[in-house]
PDB file as gemmi writes it, atoms N, CA and C in Angstrom:
CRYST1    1.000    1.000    1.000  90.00  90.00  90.00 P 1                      
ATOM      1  N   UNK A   1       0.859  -1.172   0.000  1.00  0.00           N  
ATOM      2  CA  UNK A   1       0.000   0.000   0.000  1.00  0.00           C  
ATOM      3  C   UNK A   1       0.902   1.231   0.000  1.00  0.00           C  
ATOM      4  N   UNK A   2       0.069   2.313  -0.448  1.00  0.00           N  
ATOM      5  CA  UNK A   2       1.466   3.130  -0.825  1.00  0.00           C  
ATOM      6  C   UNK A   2       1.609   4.458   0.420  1.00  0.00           C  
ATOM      7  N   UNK A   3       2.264   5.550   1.019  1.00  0.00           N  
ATOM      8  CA  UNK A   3       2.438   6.103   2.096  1.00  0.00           C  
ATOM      9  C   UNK A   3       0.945   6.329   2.537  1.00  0.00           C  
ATOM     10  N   UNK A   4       0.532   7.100   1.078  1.00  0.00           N  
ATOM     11  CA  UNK A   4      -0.965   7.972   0.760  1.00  0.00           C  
ATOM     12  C   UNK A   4      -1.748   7.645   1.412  1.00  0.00           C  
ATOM     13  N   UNK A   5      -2.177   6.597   0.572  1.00  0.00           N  
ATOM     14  CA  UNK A   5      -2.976   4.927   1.257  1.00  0.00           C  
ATOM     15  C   UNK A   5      -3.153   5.211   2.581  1.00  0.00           C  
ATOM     16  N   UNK A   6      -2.179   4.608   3.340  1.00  0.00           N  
ATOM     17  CA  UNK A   6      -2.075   4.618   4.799  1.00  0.00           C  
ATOM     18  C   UNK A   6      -2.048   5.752   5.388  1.00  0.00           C  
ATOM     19  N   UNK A   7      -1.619   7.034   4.562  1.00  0.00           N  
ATOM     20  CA  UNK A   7      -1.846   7.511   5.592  1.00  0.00           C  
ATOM     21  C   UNK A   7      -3.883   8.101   6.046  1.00  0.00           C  
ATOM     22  N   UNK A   8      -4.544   7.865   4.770  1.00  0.00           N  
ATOM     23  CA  UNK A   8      -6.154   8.102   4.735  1.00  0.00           C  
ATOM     24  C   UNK A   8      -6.371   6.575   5.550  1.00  0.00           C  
ATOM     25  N   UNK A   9      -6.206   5.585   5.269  1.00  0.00           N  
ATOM     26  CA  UNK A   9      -6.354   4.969   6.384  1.00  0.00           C  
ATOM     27  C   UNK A   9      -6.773   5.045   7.761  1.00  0.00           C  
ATOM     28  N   UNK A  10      -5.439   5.814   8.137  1.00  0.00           N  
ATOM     29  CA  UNK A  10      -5.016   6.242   9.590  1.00  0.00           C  
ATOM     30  C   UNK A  10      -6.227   7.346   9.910  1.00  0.00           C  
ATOM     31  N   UNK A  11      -6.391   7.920   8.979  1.00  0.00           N  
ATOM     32  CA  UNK A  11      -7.590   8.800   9.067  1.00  0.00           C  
ATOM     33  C   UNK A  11      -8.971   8.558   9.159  1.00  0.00           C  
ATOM     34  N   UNK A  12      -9.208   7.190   8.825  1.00  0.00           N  
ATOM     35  CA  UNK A  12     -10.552   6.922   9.176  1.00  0.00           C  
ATOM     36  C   UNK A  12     -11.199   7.596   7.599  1.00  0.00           C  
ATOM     37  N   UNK A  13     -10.517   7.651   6.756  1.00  0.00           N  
ATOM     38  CA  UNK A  13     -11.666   7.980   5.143  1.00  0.00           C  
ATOM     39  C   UNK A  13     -10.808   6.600   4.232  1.00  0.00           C  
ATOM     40  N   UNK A  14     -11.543   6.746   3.099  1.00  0.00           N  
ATOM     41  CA  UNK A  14     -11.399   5.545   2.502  1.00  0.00           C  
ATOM     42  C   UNK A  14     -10.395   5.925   1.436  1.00  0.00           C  
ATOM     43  N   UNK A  15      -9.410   5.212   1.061  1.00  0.00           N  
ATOM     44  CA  UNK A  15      -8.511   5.575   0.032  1.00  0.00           C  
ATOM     45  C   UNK A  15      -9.093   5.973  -1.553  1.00  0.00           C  
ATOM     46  N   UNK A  16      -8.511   7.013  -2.017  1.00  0.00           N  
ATOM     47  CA  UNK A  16      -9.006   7.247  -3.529  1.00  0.00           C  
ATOM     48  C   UNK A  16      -8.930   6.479  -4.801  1.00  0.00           C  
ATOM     49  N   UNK A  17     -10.052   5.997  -5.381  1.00  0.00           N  
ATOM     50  CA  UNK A  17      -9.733   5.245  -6.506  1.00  0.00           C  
ATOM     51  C   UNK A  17      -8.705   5.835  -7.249  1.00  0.00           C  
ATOM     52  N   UNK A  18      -7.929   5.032  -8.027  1.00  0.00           N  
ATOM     53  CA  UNK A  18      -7.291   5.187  -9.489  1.00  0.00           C  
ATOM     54  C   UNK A  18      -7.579   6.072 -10.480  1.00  0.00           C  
ATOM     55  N   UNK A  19      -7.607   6.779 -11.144  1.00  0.00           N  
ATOM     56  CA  UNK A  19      -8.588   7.783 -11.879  1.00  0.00           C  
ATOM     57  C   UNK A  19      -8.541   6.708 -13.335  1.00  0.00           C  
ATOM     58  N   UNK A  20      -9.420   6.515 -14.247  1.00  0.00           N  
ATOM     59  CA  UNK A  20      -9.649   5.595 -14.906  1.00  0.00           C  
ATOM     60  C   UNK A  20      -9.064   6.477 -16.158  1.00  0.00           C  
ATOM     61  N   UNK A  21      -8.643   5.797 -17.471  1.00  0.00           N  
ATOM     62  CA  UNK A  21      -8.358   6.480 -18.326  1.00  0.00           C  
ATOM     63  C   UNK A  21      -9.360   7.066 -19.266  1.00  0.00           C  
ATOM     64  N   UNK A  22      -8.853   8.098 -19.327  1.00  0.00           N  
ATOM     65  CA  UNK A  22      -9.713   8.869 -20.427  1.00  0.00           C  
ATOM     66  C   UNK A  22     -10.725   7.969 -21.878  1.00  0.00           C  
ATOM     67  N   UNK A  23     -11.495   8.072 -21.841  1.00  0.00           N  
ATOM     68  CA  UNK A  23     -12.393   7.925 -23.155  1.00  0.00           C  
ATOM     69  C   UNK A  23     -11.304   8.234 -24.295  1.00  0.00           C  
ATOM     70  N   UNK A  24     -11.212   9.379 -24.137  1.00  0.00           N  
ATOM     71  CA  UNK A  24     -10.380   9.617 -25.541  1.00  0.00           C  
ATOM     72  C   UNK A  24      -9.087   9.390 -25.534  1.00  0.00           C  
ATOM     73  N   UNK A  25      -8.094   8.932 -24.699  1.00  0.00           N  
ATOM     74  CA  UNK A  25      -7.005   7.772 -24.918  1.00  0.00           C  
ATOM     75  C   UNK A  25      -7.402   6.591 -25.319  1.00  0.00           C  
ATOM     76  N   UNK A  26      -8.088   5.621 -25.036  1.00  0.00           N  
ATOM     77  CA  UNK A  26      -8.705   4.758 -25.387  1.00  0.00           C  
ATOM     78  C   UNK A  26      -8.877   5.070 -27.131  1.00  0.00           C  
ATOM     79  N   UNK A  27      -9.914   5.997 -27.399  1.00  0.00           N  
ATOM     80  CA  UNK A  27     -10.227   5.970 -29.139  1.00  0.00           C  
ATOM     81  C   UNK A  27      -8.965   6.159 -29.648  1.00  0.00           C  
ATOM     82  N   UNK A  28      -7.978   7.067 -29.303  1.00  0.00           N  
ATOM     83  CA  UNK A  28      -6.708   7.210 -29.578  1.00  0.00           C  
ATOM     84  C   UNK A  28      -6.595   6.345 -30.178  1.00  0.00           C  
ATOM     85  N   UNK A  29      -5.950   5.115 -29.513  1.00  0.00           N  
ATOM     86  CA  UNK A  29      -5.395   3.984 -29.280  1.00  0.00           C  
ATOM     87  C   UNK A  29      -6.037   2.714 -30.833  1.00  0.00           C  
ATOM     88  N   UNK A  30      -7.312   2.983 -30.988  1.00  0.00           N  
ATOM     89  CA  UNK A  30      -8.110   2.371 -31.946  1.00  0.00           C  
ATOM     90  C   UNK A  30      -8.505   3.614 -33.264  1.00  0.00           C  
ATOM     91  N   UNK A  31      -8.400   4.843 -33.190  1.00  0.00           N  
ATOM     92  CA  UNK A  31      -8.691   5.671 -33.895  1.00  0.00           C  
ATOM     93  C   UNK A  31      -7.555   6.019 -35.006  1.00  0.00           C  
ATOM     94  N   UNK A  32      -6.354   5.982 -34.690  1.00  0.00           N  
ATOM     95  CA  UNK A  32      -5.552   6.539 -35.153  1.00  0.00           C  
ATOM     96  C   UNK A  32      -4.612   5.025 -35.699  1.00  0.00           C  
ATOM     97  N   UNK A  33      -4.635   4.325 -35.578  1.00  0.00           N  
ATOM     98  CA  UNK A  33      -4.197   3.267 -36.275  1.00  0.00           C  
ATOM     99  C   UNK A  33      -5.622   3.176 -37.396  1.00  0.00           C  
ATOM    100  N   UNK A  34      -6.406   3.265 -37.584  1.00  0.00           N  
ATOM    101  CA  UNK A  34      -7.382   2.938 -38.207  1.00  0.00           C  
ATOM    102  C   UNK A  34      -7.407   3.766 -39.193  1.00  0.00           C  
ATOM    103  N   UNK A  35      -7.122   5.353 -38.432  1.00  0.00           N  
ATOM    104  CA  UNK A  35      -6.888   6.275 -39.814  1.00  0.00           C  
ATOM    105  C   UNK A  35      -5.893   6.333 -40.666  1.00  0.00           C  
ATOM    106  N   UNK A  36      -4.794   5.665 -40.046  1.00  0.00           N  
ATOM    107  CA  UNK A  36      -3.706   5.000 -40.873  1.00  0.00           C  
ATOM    108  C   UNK A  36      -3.869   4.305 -41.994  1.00  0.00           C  
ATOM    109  N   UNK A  37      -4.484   3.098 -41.709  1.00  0.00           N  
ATOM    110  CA  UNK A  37      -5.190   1.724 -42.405  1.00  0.00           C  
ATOM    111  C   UNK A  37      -6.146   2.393 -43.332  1.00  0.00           C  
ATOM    112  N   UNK A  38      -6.871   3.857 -43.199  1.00  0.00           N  
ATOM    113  CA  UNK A  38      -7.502   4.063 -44.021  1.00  0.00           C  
ATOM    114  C   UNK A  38      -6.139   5.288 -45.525  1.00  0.00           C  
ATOM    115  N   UNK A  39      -5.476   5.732 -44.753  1.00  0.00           N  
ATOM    116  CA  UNK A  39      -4.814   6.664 -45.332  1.00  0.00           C  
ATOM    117  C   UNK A  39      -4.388   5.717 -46.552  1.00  0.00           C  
ATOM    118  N   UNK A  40      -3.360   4.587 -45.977  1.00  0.00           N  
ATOM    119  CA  UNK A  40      -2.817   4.028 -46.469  1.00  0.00           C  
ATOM    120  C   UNK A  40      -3.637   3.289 -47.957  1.00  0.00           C  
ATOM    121  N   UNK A  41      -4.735   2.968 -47.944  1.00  0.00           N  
ATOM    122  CA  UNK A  41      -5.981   2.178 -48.568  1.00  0.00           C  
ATOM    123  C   UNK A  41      -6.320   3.147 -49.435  1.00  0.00           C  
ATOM    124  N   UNK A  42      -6.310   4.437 -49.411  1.00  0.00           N  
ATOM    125  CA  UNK A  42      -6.861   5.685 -50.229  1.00  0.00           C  
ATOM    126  C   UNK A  42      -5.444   5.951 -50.778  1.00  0.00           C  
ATOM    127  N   UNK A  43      -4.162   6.032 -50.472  1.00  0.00           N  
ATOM    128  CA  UNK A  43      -2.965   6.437 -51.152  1.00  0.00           C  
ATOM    129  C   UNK A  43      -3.205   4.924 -52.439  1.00  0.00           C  
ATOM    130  N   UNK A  44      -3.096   4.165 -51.879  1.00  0.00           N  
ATOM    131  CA  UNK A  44      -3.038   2.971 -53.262  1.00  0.00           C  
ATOM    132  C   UNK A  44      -4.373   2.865 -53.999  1.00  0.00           C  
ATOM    133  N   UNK A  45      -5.265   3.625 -54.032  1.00  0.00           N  
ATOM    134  CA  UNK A  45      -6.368   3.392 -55.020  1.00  0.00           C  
ATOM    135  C   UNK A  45      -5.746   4.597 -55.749  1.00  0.00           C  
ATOM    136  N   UNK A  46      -5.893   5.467 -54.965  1.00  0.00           N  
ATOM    137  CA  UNK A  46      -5.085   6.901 -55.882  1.00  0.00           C  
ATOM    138  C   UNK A  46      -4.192   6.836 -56.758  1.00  0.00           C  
ATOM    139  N   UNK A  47      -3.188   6.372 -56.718  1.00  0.00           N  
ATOM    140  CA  UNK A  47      -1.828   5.849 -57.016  1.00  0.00           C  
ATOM    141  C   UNK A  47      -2.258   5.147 -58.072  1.00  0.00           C  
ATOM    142  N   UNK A  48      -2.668   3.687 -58.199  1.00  0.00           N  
ATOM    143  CA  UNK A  48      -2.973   2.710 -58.891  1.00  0.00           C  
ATOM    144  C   UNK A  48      -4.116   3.512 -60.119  1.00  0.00           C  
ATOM    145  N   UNK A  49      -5.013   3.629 -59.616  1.00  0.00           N  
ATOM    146  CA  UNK A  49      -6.394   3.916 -60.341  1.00  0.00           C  
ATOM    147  C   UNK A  49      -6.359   4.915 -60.854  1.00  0.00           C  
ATOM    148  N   UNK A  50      -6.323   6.163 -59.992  1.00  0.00           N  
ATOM    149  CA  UNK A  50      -6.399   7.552 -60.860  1.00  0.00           C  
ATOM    150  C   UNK A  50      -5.080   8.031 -61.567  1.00  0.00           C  
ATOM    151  N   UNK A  51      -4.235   7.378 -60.977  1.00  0.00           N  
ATOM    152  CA  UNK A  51      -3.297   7.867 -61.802  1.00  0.00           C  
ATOM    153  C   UNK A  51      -2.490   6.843 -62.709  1.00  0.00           C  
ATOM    154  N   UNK A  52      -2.507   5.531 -62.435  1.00  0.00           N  
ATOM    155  CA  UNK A  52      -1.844   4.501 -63.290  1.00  0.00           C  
ATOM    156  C   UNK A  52      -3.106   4.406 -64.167  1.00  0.00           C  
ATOM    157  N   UNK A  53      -4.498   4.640 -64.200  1.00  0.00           N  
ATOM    158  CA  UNK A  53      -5.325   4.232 -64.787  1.00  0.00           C  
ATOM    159  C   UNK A  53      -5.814   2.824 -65.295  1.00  0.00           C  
ATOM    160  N   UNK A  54      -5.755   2.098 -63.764  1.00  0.00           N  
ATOM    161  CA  UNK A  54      -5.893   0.674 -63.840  1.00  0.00           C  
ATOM    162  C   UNK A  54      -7.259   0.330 -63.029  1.00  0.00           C  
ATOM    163  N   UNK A  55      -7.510  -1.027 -63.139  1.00  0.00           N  
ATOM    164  CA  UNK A  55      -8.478  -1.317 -62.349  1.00  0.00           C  
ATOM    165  C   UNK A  55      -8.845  -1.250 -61.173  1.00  0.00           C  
ATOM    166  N   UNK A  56     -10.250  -0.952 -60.195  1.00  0.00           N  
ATOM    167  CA  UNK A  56      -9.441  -1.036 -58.651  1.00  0.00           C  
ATOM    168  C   UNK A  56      -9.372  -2.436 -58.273  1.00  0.00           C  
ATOM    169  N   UNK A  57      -9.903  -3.477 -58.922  1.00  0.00           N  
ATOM    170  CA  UNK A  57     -10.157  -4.750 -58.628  1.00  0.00           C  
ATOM    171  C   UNK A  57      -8.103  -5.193 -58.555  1.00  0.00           C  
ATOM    172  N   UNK A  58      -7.654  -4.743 -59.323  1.00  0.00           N  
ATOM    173  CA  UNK A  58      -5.927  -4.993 -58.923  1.00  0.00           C  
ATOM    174  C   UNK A  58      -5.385  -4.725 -57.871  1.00  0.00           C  
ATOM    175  N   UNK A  59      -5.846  -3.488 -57.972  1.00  0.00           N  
ATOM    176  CA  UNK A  59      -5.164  -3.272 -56.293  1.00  0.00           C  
ATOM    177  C   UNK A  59      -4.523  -3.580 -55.095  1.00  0.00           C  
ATOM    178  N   UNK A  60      -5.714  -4.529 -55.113  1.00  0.00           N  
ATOM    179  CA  UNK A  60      -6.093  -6.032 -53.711  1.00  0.00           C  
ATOM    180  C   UNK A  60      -5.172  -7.634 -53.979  1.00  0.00           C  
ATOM    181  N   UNK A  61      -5.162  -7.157 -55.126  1.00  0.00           N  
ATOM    182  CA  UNK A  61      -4.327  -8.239 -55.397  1.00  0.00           C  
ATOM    183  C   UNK A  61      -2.866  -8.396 -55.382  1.00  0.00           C  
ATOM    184  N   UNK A  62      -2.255  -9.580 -54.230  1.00  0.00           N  
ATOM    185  CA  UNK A  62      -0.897  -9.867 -54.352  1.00  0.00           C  
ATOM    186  C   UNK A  62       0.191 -10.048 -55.119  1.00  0.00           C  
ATOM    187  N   UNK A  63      -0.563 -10.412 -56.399  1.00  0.00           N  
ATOM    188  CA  UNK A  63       0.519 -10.385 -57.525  1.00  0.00           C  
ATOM    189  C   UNK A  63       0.914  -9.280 -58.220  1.00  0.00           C  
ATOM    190  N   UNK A  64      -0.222  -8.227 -57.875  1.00  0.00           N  
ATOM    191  CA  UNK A  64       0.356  -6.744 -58.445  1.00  0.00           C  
ATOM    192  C   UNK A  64       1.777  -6.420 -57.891  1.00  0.00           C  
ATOM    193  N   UNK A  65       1.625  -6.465 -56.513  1.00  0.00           N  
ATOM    194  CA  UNK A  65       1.933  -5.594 -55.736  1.00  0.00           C  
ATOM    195  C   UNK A  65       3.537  -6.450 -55.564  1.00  0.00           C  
ATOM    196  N   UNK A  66       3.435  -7.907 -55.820  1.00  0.00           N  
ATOM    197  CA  UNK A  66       4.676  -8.930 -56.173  1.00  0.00           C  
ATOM    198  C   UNK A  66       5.788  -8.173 -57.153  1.00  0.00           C  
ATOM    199  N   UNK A  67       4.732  -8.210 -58.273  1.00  0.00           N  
ATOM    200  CA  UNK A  67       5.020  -7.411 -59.425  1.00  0.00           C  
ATOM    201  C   UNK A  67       5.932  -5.859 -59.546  1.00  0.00           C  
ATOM    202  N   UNK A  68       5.282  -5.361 -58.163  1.00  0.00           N  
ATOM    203  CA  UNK A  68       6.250  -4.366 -57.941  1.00  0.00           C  
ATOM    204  C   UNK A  68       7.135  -3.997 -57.188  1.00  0.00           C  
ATOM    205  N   UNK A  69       7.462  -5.151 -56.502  1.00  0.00           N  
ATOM    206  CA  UNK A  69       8.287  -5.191 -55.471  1.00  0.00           C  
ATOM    207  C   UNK A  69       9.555  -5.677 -56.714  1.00  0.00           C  
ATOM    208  N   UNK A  70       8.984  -6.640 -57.328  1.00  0.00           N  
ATOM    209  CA  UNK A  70      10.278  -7.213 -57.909  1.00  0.00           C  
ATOM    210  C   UNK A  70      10.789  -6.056 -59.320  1.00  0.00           C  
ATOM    211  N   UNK A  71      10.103  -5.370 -59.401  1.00  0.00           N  
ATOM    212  CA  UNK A  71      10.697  -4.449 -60.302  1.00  0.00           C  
ATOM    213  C   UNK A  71      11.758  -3.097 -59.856  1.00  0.00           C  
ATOM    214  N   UNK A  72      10.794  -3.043 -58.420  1.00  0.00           N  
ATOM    215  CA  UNK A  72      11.597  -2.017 -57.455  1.00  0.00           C  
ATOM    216  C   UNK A  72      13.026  -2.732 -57.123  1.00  0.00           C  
ATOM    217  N   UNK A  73      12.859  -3.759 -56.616  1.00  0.00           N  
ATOM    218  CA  UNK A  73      14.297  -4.478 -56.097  1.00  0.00           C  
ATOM    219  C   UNK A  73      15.047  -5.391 -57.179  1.00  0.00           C  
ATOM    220  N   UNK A  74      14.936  -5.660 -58.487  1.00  0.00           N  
ATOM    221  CA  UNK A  74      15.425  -6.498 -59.367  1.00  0.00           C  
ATOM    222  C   UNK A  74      16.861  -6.478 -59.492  1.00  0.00           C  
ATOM    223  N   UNK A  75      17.261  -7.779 -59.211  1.00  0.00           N  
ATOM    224  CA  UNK A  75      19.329  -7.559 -59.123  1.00  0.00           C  
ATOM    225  C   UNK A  75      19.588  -7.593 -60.664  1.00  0.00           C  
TER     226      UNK A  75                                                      
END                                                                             
């Protein structure tokens, strides 16, 4: 128990809860990775579609994206 604790104890009142975390740390935590996941999802339709002028159905697909890895890194 910590000095605090004891010393409200000693006092005859009841020790203070924990203060709980904020609501909005919490969304933080789920909000902002998500707007990531969305950023990221809107940069490659952009990229791909409006400006490569390709399908969006490619996009999603692993072999595109194979496709450009191995062109980016080709020994």
């Amino acid at each position: 128990m910590s000095r605090q604790a004891e010393e409200q104890v000693k006092d005859g009142e009841p020790p203070q809860k924990r203060r709980k975390r904020s609501a909005w740390k919490i969304i933080q935590w789920f909000l902002i990775p998500l707007l990531l996941i969305a950023a990221l999802g809107g940069g490659l339709v952009t990229g791909y579609v409006v400006m490569g002028k390709k399908e969006i159905a490619d996009v999603f697909q692993w072999s595109t994206w194979r496709h450009v890895y191995d062109l980016v890194f080709a020994s």
